[in-house]
C-alpha positions as CSV (number, residue, x, y, z in Angstrom):
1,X,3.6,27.8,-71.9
2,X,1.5,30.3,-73.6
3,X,-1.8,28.4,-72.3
4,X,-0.1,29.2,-68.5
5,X,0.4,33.0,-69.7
6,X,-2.6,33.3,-70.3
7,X,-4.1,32.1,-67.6
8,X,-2.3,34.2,-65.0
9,X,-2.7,37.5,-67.5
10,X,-6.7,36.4,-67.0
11,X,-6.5,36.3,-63.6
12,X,-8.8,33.1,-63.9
13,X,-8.2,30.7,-60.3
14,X,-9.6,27.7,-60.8
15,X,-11.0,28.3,-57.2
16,X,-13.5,30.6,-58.7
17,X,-15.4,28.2,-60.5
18,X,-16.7,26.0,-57.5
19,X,-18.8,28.7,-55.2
20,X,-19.3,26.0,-53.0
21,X,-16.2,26.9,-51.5
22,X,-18.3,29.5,-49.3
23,X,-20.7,26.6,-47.8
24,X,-20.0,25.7,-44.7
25,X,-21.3,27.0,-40.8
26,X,-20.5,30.2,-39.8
27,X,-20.4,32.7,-36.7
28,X,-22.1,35.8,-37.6
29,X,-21.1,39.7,-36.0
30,X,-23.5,41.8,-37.3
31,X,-23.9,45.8,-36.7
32,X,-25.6,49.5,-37.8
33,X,-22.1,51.3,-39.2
34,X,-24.2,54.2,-39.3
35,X,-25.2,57.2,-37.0
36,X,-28.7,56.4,-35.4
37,X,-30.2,59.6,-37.5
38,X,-29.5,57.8,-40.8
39,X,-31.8,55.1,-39.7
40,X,-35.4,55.6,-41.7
41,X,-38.7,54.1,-40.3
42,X,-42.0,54.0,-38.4
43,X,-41.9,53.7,-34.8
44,X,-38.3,53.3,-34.5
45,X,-38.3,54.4,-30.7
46,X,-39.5,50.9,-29.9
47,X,-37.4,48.3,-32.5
48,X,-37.2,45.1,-31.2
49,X,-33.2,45.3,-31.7
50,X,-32.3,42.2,-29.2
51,X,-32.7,38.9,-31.5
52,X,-32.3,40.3,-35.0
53,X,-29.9,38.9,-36.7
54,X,-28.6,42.2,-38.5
55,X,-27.4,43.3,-34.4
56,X,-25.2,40.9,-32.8
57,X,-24.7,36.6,-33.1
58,X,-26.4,34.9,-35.3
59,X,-25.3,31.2,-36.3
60,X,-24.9,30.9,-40.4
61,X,-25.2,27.6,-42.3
62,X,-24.6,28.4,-46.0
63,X,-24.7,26.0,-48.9
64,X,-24.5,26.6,-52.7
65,X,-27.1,25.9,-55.5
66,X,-25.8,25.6,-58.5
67,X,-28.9,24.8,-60.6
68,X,-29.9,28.2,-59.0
69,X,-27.0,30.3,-58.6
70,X,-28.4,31.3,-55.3
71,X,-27.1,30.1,-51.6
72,X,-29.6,28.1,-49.2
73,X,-28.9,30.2,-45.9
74,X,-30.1,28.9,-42.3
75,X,-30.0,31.1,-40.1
76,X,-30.7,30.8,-36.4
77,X,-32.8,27.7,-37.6
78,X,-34.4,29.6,-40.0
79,X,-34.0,29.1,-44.2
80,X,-33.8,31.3,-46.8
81,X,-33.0,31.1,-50.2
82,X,-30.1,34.5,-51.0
83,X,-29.6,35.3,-55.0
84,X,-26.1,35.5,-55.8
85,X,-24.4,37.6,-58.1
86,X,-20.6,37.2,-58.5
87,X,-18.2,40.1,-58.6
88,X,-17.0,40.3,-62.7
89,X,-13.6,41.3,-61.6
90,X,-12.8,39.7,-58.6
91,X,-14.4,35.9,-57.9
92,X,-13.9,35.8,-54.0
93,X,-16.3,39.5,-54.2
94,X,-20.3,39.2,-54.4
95,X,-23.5,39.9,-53.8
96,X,-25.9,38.5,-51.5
97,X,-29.7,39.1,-51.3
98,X,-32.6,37.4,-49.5
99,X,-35.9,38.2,-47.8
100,X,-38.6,36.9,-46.4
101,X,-39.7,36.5,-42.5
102,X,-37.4,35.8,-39.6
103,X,-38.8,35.8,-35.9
104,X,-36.7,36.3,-33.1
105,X,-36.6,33.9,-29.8
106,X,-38.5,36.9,-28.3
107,X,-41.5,36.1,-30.6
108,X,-40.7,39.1,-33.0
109,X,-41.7,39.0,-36.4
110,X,-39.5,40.6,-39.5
111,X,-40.3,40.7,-43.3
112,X,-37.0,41.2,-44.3
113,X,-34.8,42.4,-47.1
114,X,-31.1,41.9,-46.4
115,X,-28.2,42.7,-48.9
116,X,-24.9,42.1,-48.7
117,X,-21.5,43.5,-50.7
118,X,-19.5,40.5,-49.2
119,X,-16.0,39.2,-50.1
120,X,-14.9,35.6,-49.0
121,X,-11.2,35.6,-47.5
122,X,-10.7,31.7,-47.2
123,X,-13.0,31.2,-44.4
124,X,-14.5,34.3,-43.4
125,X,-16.7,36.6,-44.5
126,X,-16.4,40.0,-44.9
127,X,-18.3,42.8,-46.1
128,X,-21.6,45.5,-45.8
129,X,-25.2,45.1,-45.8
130,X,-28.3,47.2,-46.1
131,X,-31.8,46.0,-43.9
132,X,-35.4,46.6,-44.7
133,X,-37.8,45.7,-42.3
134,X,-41.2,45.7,-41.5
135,X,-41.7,44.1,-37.6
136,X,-44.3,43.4,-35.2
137,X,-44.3,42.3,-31.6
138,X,-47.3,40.4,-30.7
139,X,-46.6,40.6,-26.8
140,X,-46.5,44.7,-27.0
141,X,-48.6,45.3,-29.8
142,X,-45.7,47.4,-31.3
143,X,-44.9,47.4,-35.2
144,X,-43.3,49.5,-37.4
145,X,-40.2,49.5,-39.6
146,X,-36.9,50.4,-39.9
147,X,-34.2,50.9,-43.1
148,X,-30.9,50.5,-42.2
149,X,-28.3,51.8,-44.7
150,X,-25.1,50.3,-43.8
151,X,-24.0,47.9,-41.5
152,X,-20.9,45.6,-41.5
153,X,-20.8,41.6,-41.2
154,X,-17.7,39.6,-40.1
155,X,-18.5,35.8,-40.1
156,X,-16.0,33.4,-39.0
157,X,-15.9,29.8,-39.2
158,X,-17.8,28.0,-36.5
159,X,-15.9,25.6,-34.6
160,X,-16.6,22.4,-33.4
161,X,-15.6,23.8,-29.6
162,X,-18.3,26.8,-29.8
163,X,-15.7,28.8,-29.9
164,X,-16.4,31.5,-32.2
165,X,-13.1,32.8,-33.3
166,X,-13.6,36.5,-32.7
């Protein structure tokens, strides 16, 4: 009895020791939460918005490596590897980095960094990132870059109908 005490006093779920409880395919709603003035950058007049992932749909596959702490993320097709880093007080609360360079169906390049204060709420995901980005456009010629301070993420569960549960 004092063992089960203990436990609850802890706060310790047995939940929060397998992370792979996250994997799984998600549908991604991505925006800027901030006013367009708190966005930093060179040649921001011309950012190739349509495609990146950090403005509208993207599709999410997320898996867990344990070896690694870190979660294998493909998305749109694309893989990254994103350091995790648990919440001390609160297991289903982390966060989530990862860079590296994610082109757009438009042909857009982006060297990325992407952090996110997420929380997982049983299947979805929740929470607020920050975007670095350093982008070119081979069919304008255009590059430039653009720091994003806040944005929010919902991510629901993708289902096997398409349907995306928003």
């Amino acid at each position: 009895m004092l063992g089960v005490l203990t436990l609850l006093l802890a706060g310790c779920d047995p939940e929060c020791e397998d992370n792979s409880r996250i994997d799984g395919e998600y549908v991604v709603n991505s925006h800027v939460s901030v006013p367009s003035n708190q966005l930093t950058g060179e040649n921001l007049d011309n950012y190739p918005y349509d495609g990146i992932f950090v403005n509208g749909w993207s599709a999410w596959t997320m898996q867990y490596v344990p070896n690694r702490k870190s979660f294998q993320v493909n998305l749109d097709g694309q893989s990254f590897e994103a350091d995790y880093a648990q919440d001390p007080d609160n297991c289903n609360a982390f966060v989530l980095t990862m860079e590296g360079t994610y082109t757009t169906d438009q042909g857009t390049t982006h060297s990325f960094l992407w952090t996110g204060d997420l929380v997982y709420m049983g299947v979805k995901l929740r929470g607020t990132f920050a975007y670095d980005d350093t982008w070119t456009d081979p069919a304008t010629g255009d590059s430039g870059s653009i720091s994003i301070p806040e944005g929010e993420l919902l991510a629901n569960p993708a289902s096997e109908s398409g349907d995306s549960g928003f």
